[in-house]
N, C-alpha and C positions, 0 to 999 in steps of 0.2 A: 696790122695784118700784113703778111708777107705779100708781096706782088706775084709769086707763083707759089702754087702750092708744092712745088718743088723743096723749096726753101724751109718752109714748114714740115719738120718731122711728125705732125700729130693732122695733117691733112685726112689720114686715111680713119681718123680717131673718134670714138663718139664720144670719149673724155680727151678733155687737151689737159694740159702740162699742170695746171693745178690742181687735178687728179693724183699727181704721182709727185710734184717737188716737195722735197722734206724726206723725214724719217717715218717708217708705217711699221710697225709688226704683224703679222699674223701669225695667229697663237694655235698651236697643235695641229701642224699641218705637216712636221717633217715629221718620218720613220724615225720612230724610238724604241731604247730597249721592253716600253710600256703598248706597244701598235698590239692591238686585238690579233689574235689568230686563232684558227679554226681548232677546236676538240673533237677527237673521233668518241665520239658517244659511248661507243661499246670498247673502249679502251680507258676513253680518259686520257689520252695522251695527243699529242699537237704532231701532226702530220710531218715527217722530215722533212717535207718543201715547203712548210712554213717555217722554220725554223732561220733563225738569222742573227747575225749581231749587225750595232751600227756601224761598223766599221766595215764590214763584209757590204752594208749598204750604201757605205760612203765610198770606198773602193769601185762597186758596181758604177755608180755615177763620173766617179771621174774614168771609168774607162772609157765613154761613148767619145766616141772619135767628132766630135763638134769645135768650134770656135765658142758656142755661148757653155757658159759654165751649166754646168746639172747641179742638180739636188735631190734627194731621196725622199721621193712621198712613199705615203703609209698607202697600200693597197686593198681593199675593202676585204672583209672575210668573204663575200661571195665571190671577190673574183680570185681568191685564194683557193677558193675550193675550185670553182668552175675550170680553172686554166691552171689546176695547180702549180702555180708561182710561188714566188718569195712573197714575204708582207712588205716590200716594198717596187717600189718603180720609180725610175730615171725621167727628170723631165727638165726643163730649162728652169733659170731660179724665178722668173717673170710666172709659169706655167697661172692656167687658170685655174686649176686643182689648189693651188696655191696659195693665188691672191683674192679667189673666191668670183671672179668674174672675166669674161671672158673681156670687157671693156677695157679694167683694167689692164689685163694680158696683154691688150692691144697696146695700150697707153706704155706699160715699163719698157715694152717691148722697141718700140718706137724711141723714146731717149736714150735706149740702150745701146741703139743704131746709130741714132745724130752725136756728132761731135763738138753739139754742144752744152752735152752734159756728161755728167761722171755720172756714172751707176754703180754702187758697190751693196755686196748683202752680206749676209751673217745667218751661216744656217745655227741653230743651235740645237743639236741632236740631244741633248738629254731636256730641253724643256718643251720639244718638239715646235721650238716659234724659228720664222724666219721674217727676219730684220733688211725692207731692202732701204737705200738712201738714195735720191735722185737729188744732184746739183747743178748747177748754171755753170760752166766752165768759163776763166777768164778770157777768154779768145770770144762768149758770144754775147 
């Protein structure tokens, strides 16, 4: 146990570190050319703000002006309709949308910060999974 909770990056965590070291996927969480969108009933046709490619969604993502990388989640048909948006939205590659909990979030989020791990991820847009890997770096 660290002598301050300083020293430990997962102090603030309800999961610690063997939560997140290793390889995880989560399966059909990124915007794909297959994300549901809204039909106008009395047309039959898909609203032109839902309308999108994944490249148009991977572009939107790497615009945000951040230090942590983004990635393109699928945005639900009602909030498609409600806020007529794109079917997707920009979030961090940790996001809870994501990795399905907000602990988690916490947890990638946190080794992402400490220097003494590597975090790398792998969006993959056409099987809509996102692959992250959490390592021990040689220095800790």
């Amino acid at each position: 146990m660290p002598e301050k909770p300083d020293d430990d990056p997962f102090h603030d965590c309800e999961l610690g570190l063997d939560a997140v070291l290793g390889t995880r996927t989560f399966h059909d969480v990124l915007f794909t050319d297959d994300t549901e969108t809204p039909v106008n009933v009395l047309t039959g046709e898909t609203p032109a703000h839902s309308q999108a490619t994944v490249e148009e969604a991977k572009a939107f993502a790497a615009s945000i002006d951040t230090d942590t990388p983004q990635i393109a989640l699928r945005a639900s048909v009602e909030t498609q309709v409600e806020t007529q948006s794109k079917p997707y939205t920009s979030a961090a590659f940790f996001h809870f949308k994501a990795t399905g909990s907000l602990e988690l979030h916490r947890a990638y989020h946190a080794a992402y910060q400490s220097d003494a791990f590597s975090v790398d991820f792998e969006a993959d847009y056409e099987s809509g999974n996102l692959t992250i890997t959490v390592e021990r770096t040689r220095d800790s």
